[in-house]
PDB file of N, CA, C and O in Angstrom:
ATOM      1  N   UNK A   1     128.741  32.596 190.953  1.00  0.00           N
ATOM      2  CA  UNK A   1     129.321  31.262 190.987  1.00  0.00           C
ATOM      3  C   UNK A   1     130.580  31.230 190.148  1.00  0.00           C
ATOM      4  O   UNK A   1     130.551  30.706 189.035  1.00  0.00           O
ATOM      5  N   UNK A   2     131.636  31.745 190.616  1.00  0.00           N
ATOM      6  CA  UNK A   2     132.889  32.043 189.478  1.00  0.00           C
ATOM      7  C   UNK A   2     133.810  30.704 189.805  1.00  0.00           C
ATOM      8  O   UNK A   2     134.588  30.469 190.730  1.00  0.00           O
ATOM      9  N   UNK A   3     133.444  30.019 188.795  1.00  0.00           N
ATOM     10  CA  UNK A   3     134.954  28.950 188.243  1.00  0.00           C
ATOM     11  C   UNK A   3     133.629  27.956 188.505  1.00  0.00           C
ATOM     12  O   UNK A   3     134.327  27.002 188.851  1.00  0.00           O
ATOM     13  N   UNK A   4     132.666  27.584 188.581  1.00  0.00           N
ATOM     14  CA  UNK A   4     131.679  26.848 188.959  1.00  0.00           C
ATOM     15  C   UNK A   4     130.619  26.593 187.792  1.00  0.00           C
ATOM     16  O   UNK A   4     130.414  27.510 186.996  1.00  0.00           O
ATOM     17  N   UNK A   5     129.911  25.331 187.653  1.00  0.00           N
ATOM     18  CA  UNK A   5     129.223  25.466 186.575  1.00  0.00           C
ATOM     19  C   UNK A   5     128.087  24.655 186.744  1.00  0.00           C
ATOM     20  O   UNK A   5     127.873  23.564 186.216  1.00  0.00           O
ATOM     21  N   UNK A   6     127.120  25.514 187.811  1.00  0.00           N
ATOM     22  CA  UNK A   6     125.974  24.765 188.153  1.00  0.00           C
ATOM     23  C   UNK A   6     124.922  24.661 187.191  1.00  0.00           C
ATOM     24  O   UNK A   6     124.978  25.158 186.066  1.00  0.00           O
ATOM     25  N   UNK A   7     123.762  23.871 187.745  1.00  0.00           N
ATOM     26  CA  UNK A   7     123.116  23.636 186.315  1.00  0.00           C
ATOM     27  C   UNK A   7     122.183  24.394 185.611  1.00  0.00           C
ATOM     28  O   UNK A   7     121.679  24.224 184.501  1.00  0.00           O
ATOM     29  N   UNK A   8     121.998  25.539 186.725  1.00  0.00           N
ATOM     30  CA  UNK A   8     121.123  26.771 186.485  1.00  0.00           C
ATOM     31  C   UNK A   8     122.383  28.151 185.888  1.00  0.00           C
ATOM     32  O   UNK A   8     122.257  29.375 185.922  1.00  0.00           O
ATOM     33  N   UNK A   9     122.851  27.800 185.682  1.00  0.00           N
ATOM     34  CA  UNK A   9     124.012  29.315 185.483  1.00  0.00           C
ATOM     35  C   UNK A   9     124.825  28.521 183.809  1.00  0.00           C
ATOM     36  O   UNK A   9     125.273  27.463 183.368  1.00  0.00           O
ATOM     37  N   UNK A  10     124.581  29.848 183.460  1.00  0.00           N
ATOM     38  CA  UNK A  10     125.140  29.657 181.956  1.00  0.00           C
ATOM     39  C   UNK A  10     126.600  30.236 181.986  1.00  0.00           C
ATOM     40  O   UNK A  10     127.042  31.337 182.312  1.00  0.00           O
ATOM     41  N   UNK A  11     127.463  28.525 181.300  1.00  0.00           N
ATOM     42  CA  UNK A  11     128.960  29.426 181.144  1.00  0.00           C
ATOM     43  C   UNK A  11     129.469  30.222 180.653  1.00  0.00           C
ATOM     44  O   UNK A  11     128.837  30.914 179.854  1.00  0.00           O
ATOM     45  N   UNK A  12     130.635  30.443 180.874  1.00  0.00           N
ATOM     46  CA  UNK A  12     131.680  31.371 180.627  1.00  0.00           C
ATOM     47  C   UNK A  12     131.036  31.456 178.813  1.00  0.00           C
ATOM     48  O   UNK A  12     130.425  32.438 178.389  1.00  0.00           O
ATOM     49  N   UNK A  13     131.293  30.440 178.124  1.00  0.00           N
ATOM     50  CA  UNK A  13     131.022  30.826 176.769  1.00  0.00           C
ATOM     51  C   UNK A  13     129.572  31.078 176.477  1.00  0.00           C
ATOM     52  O   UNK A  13     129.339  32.036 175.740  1.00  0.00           O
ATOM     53  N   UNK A  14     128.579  30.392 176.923  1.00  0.00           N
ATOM     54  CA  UNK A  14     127.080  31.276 176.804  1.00  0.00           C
ATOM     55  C   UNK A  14     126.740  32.603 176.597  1.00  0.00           C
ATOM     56  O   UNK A  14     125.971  33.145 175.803  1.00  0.00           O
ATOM     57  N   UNK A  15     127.723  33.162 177.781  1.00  0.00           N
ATOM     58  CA  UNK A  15     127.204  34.090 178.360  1.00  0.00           C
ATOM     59  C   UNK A  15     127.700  35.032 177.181  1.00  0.00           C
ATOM     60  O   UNK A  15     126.921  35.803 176.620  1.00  0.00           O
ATOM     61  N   UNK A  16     129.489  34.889 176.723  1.00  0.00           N
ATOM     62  CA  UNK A  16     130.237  35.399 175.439  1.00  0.00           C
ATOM     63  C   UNK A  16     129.159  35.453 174.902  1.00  0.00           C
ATOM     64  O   UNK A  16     128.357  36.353 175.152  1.00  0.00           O
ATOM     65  N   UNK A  17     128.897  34.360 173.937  1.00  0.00           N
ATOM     66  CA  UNK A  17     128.045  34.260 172.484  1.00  0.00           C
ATOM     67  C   UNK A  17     126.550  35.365 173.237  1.00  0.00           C
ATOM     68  O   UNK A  17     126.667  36.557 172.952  1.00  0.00           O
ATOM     69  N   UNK A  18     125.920  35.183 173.668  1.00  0.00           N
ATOM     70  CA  UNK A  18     124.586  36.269 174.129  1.00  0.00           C
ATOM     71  C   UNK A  18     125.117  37.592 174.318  1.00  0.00           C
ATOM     72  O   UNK A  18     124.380  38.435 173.808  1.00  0.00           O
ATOM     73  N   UNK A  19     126.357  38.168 174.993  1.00  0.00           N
ATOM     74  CA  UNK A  19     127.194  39.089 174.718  1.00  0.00           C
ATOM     75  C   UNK A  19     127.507  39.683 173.401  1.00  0.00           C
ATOM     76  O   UNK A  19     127.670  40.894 173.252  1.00  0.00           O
ATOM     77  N   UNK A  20     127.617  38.522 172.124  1.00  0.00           N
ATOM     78  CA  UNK A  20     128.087  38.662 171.242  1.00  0.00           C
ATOM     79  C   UNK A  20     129.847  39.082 171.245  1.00  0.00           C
ATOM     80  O   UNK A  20     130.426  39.857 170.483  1.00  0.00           O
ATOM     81  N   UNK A  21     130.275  38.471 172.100  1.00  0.00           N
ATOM     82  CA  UNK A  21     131.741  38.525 172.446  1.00  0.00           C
ATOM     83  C   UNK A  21     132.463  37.104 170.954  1.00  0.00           C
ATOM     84  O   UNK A  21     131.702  36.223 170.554  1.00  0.00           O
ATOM     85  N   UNK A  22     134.030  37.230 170.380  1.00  0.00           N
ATOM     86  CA  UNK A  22     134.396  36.527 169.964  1.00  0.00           C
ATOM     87  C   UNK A  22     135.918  36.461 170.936  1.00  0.00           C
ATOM     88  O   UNK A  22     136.788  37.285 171.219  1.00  0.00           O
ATOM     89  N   UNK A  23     135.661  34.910 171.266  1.00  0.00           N
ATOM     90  CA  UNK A  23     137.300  35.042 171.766  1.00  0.00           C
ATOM     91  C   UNK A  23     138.148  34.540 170.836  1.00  0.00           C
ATOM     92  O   UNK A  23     137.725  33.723 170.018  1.00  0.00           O
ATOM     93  N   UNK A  24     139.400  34.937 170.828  1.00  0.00           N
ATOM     94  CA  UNK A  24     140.108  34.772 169.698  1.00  0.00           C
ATOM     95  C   UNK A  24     141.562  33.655 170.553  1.00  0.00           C
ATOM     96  O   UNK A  24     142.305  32.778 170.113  1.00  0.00           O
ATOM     97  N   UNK A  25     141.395  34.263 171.826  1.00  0.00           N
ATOM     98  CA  UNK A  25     142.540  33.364 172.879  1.00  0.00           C
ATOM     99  C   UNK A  25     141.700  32.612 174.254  1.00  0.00           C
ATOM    100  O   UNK A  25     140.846  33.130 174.974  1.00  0.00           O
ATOM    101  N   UNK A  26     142.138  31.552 174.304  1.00  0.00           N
ATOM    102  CA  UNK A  26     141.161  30.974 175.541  1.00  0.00           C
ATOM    103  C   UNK A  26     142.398  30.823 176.588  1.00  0.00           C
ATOM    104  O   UNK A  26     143.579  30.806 176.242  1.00  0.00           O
ATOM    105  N   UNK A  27     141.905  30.712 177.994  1.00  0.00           N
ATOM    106  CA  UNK A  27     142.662  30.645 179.011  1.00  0.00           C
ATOM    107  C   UNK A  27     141.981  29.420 179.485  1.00  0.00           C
ATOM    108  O   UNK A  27     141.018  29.001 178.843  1.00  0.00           O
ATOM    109  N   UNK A  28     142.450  28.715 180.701  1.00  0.00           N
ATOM    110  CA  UNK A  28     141.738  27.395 181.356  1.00  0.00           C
ATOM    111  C   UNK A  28     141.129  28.076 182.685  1.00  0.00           C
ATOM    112  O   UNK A  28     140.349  27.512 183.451  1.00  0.00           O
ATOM    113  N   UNK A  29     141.822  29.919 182.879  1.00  0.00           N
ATOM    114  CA  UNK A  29     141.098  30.071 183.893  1.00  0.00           C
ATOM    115  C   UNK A  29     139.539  30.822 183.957  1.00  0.00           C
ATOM    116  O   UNK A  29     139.489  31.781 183.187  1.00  0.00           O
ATOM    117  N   UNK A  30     138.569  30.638 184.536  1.00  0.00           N
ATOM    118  CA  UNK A  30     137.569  31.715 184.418  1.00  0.00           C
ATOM    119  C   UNK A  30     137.377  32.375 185.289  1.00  0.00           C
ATOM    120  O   UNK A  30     137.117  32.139 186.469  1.00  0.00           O
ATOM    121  N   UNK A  31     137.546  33.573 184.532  1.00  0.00           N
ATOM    122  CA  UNK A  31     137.371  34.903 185.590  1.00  0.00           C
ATOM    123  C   UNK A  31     135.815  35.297 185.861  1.00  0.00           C
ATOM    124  O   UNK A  31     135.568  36.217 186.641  1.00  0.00           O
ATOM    125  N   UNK A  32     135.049  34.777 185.381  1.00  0.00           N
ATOM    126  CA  UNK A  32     133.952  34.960 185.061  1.00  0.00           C
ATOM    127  C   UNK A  32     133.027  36.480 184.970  1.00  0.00           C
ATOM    128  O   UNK A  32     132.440  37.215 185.764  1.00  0.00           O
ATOM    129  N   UNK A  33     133.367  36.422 183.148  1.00  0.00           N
ATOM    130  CA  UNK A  33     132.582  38.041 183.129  1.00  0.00           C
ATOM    131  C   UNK A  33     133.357  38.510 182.237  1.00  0.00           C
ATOM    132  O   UNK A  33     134.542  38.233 182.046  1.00  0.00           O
ATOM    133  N   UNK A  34     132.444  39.489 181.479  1.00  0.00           N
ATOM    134  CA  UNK A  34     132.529  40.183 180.202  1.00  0.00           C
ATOM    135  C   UNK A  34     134.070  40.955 180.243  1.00  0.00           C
ATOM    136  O   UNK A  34     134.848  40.917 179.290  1.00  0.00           O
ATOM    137  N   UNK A  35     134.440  41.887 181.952  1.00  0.00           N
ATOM    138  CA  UNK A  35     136.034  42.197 181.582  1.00  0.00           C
ATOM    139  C   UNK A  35     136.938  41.419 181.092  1.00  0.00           C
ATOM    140  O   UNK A  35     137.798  41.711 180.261  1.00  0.00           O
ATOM    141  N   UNK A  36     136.637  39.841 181.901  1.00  0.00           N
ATOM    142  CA  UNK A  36     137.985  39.014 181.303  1.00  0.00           C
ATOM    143  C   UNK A  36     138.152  38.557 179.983  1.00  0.00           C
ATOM    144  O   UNK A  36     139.237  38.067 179.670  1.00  0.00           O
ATOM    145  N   UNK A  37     137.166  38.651 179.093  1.00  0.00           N
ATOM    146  CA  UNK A  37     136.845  38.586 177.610  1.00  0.00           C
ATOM    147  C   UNK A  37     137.391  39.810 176.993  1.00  0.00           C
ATOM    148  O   UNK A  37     138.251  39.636 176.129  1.00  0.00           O
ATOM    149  N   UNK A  38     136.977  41.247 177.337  1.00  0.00           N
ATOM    150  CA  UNK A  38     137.766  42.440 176.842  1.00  0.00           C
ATOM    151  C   UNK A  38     139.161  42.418 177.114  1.00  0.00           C
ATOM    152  O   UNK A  38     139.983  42.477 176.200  1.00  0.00           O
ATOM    153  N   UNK A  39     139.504  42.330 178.392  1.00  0.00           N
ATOM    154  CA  UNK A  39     141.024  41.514 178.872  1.00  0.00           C
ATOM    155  C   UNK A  39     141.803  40.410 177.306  1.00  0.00           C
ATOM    156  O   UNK A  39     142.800  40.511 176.592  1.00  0.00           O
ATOM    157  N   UNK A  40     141.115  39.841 177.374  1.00  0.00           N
ATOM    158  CA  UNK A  40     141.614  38.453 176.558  1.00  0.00           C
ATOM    159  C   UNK A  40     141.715  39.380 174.931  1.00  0.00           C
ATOM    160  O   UNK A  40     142.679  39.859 174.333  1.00  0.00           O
ATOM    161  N   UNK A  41     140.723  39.351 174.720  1.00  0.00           N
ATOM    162  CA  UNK A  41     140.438  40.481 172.987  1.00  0.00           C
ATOM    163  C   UNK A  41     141.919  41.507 173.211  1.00  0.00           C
ATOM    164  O   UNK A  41     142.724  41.261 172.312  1.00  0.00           O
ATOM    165  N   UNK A  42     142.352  42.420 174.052  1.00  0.00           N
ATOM    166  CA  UNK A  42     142.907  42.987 174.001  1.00  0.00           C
ATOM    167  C   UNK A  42     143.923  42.463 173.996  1.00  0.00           C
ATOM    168  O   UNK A  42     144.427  43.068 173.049  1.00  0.00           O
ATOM    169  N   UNK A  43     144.677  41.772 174.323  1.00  0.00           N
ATOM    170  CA  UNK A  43     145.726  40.853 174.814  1.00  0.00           C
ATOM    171  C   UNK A  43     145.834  40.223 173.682  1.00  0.00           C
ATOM    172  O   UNK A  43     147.015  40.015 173.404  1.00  0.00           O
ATOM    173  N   UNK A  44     144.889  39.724 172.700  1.00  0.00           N
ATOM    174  CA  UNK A  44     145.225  38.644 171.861  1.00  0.00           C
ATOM    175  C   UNK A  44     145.426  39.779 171.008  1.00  0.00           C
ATOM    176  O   UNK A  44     146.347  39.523 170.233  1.00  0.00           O
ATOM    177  N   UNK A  45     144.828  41.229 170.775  1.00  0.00           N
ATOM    178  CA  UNK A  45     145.349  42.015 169.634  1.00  0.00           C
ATOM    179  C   UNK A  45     146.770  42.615 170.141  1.00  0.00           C
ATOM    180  O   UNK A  45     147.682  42.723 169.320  1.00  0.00           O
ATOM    181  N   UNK A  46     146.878  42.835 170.901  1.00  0.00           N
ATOM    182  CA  UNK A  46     148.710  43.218 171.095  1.00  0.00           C
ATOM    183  C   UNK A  46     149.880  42.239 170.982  1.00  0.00           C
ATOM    184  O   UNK A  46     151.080  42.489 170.865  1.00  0.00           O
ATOM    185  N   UNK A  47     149.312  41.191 171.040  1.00  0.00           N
ATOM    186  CA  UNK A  47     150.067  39.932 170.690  1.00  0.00           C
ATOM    187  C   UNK A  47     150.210  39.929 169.080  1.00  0.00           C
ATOM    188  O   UNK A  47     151.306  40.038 168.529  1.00  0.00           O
ATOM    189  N   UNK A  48     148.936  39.787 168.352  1.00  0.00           N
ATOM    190  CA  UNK A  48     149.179  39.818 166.479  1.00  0.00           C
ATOM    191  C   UNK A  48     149.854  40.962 166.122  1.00  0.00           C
ATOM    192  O   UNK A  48     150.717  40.988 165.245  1.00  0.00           O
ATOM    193  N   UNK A  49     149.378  42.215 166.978  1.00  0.00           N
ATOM    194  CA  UNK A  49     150.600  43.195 165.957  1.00  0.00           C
ATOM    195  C   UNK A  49     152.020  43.140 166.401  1.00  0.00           C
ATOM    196  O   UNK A  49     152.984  43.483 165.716  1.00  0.00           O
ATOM    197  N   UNK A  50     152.056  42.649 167.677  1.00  0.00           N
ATOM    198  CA  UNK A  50     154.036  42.432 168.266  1.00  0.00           C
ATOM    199  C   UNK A  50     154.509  41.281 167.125  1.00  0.00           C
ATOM    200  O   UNK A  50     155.232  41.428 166.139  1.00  0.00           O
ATOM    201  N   UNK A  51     154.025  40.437 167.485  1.00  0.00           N
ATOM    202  CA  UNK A  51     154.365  39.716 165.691  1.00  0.00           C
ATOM    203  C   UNK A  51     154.272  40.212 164.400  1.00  0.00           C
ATOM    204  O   UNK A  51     155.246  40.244 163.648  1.00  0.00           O
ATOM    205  N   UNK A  52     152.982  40.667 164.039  1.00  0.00           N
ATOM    206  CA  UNK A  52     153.244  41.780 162.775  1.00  0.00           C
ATOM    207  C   UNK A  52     154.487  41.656 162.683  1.00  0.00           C
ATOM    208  O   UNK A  52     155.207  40.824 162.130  1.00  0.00           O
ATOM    209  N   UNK A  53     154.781  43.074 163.615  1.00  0.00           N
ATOM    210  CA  UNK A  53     155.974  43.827 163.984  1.00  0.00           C
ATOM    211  C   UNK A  53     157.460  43.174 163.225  1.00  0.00           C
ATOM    212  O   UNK A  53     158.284  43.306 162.320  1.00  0.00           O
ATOM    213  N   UNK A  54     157.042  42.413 164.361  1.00  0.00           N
ATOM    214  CA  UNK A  54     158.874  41.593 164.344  1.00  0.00           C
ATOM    215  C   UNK A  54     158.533  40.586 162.627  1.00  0.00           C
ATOM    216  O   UNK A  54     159.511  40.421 161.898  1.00  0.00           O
ATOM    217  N   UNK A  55     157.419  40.126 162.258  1.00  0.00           N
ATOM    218  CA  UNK A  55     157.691  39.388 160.824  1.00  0.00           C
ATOM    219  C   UNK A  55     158.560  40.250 159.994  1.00  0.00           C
ATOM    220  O   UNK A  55     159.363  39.831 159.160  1.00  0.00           O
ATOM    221  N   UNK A  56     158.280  41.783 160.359  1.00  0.00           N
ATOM    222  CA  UNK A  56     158.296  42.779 159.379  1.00  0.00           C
ATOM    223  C   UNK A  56     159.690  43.259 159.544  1.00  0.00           C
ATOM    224  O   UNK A  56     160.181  44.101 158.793  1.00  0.00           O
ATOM    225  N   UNK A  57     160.394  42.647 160.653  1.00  0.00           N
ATOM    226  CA  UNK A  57     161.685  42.879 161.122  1.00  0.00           C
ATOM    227  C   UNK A  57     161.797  43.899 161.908  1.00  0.00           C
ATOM    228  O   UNK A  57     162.899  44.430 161.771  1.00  0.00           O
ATOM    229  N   UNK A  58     161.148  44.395 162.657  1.00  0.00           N
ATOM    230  CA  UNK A  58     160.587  45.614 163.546  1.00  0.00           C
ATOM    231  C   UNK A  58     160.721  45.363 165.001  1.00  0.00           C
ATOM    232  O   UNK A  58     160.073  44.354 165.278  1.00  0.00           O
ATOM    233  N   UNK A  59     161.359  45.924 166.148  1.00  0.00           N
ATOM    234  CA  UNK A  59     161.271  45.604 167.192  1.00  0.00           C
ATOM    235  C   UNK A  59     159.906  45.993 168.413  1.00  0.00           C
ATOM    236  O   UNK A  59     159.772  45.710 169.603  1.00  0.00           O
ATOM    237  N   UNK A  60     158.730  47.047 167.070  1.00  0.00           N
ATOM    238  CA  UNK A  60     157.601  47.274 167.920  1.00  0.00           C
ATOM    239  C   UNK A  60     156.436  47.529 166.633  1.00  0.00           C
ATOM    240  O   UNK A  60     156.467  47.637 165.407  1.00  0.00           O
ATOM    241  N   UNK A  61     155.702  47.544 167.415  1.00  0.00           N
ATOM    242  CA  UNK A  61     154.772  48.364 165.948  1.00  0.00           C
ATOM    243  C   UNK A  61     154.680  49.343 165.777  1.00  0.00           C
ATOM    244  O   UNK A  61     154.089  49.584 164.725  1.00  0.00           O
ATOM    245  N   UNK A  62     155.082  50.420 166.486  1.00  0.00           N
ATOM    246  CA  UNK A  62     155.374  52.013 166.396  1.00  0.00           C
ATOM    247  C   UNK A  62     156.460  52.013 165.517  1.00  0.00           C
ATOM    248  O   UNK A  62     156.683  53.068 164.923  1.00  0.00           O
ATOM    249  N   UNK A  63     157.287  50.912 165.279  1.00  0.00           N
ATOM    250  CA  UNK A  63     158.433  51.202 164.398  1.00  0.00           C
ATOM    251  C   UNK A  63     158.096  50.514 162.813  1.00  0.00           C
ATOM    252  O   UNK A  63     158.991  50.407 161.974  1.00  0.00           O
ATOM    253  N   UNK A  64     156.859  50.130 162.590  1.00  0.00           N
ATOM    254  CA  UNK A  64     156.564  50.245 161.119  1.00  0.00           C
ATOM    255  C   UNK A  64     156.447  51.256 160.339  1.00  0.00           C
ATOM    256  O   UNK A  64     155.719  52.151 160.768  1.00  0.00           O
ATOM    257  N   UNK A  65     157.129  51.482 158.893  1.00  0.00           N
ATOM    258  CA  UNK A  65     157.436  52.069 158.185  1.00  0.00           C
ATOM    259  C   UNK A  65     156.826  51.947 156.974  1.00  0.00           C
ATOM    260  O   UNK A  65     156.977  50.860 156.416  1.00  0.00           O
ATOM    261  N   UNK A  66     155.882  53.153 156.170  1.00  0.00           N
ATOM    262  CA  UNK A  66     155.158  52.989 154.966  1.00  0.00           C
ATOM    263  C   UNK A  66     155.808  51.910 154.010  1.00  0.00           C
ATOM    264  O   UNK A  66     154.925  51.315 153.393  1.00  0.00           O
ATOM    265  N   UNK A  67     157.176  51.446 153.676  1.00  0.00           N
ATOM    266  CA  UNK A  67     157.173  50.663 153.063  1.00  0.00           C
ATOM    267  C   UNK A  67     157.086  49.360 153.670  1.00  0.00           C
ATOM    268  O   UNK A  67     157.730  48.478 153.102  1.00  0.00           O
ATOM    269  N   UNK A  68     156.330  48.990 154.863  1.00  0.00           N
ATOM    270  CA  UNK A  68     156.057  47.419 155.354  1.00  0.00           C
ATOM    271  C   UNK A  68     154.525  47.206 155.234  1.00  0.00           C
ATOM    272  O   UNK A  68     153.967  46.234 155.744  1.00  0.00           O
ATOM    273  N   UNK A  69     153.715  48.404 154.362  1.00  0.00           N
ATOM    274  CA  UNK A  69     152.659  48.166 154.286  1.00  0.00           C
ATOM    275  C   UNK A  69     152.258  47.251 152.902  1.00  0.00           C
ATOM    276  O   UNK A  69     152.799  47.602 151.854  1.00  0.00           O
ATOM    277  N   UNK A  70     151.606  46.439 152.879  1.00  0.00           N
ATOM    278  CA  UNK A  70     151.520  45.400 151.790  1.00  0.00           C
ATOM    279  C   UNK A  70     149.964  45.094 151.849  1.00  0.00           C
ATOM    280  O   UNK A  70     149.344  45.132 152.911  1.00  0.00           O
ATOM    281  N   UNK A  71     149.252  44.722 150.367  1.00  0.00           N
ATOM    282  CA  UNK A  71     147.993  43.962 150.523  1.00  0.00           C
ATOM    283  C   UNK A  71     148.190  42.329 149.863  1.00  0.00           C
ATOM    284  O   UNK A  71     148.958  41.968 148.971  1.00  0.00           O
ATOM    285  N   UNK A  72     147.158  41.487 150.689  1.00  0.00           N
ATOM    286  CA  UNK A  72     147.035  40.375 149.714  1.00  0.00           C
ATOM    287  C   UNK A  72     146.159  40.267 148.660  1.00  0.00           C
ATOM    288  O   UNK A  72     146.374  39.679 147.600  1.00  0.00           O
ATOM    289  N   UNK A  73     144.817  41.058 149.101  1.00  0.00           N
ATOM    290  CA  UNK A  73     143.997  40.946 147.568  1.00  0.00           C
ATOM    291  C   UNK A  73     144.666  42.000 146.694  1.00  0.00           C
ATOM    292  O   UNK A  73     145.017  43.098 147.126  1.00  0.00           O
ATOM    293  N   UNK A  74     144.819  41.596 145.447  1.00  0.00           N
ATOM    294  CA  UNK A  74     144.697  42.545 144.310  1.00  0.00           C
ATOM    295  C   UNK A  74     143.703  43.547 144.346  1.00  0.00           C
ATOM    296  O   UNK A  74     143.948  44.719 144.060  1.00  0.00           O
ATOM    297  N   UNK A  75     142.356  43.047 144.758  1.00  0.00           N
ATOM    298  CA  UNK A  75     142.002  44.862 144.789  1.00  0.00           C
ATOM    299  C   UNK A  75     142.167  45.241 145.900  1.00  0.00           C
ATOM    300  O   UNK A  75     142.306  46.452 145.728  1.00  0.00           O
ATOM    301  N   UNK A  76     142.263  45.038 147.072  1.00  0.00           N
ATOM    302  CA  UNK A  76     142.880  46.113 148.344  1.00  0.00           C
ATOM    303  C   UNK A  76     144.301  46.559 147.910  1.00  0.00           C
ATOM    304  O   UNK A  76     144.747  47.429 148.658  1.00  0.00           O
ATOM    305  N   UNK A  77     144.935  46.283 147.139  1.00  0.00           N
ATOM    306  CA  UNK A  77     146.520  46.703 146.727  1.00  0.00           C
ATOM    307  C   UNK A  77     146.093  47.572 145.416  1.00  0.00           C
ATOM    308  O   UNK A  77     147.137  48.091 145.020  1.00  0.00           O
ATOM    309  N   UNK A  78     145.368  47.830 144.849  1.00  0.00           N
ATOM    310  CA  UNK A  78     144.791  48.766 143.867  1.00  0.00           C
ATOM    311  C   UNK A  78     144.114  49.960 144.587  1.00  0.00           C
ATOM    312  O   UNK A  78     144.246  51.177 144.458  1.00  0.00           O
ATOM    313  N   UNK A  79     143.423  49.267 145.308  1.00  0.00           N
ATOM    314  CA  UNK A  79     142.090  50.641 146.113  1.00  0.00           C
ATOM    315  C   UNK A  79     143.047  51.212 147.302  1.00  0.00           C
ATOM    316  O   UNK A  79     142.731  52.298 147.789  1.00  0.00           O
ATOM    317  N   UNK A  80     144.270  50.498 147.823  1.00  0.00           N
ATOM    318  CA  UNK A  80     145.179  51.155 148.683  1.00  0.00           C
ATOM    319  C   UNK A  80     146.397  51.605 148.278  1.00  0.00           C
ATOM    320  O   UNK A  80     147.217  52.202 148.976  1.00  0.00           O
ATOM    321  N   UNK A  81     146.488  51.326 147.217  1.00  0.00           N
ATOM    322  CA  UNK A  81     147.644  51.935 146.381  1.00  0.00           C
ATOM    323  C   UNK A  81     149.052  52.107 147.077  1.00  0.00           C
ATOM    324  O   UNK A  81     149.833  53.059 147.079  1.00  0.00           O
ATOM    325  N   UNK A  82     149.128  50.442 147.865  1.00  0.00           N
ATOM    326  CA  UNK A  82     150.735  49.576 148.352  1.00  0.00           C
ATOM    327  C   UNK A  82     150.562  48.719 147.491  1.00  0.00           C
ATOM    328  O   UNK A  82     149.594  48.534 146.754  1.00  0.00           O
ATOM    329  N   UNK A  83     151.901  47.966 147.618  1.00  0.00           N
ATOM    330  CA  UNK A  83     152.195  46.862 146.807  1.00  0.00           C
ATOM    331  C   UNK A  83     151.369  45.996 147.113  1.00  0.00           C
ATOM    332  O   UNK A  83     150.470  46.353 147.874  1.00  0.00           O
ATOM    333  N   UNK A  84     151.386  44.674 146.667  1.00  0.00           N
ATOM    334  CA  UNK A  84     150.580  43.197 146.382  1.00  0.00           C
ATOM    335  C   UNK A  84     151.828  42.462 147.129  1.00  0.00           C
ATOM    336  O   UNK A  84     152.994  42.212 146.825  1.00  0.00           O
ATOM    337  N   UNK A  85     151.105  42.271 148.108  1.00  0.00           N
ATOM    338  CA  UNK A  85     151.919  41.228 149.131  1.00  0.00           C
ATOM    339  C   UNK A  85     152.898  40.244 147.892  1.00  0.00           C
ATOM    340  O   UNK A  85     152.523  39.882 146.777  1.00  0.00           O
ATOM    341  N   UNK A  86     154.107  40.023 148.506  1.00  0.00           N
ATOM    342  CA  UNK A  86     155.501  39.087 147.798  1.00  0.00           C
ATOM    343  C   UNK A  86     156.113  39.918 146.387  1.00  0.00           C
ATOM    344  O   UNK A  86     157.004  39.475 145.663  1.00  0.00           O
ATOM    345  N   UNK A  87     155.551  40.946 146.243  1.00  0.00           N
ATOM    346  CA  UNK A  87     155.935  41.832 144.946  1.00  0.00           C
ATOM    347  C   UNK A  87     156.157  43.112 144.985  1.00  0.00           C
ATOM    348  O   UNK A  87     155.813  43.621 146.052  1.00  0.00           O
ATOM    349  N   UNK A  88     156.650  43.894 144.137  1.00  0.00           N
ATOM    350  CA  UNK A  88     156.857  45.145 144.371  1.00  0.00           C
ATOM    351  C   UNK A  88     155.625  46.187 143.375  1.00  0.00           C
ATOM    352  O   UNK A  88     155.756  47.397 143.195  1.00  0.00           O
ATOM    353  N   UNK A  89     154.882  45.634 143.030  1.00  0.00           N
ATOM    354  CA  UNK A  89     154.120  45.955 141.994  1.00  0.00           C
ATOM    355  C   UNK A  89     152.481  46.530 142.294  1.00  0.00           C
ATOM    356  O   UNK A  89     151.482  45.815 142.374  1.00  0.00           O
ATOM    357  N   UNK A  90     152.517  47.405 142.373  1.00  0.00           N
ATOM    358  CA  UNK A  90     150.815  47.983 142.610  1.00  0.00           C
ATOM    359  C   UNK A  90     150.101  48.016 141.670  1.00  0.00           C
ATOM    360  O   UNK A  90     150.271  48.682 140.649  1.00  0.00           O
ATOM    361  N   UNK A  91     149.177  47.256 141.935  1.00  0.00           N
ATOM    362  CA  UNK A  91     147.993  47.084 140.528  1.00  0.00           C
ATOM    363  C   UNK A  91     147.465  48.516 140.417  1.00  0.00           C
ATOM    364  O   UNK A  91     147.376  49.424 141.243  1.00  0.00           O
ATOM    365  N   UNK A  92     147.092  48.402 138.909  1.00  0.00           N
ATOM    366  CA  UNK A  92     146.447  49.548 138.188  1.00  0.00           C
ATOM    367  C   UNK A  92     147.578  51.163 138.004  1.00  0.00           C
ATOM    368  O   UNK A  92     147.251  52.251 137.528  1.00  0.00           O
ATOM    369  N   UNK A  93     148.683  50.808 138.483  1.00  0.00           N
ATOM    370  CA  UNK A  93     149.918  51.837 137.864  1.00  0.00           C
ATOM    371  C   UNK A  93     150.681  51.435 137.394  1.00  0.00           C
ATOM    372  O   UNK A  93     151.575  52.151 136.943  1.00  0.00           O
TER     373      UNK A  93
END
């Protein structure tokens, strides 16, 4: 029953959450079924790193460079030993 939502058939998001699927981007269309969710997941992660990217002044993400690597916690910028996001300063050296 695709694009349909009879009263015996569990939707598009039911079916996600029992999947244990998270969507992170919604569409209005349903494709109905677990590809168009891997579809969507994938799509919404090539989208955050093309932004990454370009925040970082980068025209791809293949073109990030060890110094655009940054943490925000103080200890991931200690235990990864880059700077502390907005500073030039690595905790614990």
């Amino acid at each position: 029953m695709t694009g349909t939502s009879g009263s015996g058939s569990a939707s598009l998001a039911e079916r996600a959450a029992a999947d244990g699927t998270t969507f992170v981007l919604a569409t209005f269309v349903d494709l109905d079924g677990k590809p168009c969710a891997n579809y969507l997941r994938t799509l919404a992660l090539a989208l955050a790193t093309t932004m990454l990217a370009r925040a970082c002044g980068r025209s791809d993400v293949h073109r990030l460079e060890p110094e655009d690597l940054v943490a925000l916690p103080v200890e991931a910028a200690a235990l990864a030993g880059v700077p502390l996001a907005g500073t030039d300063r690595i905790p614990g050296r």
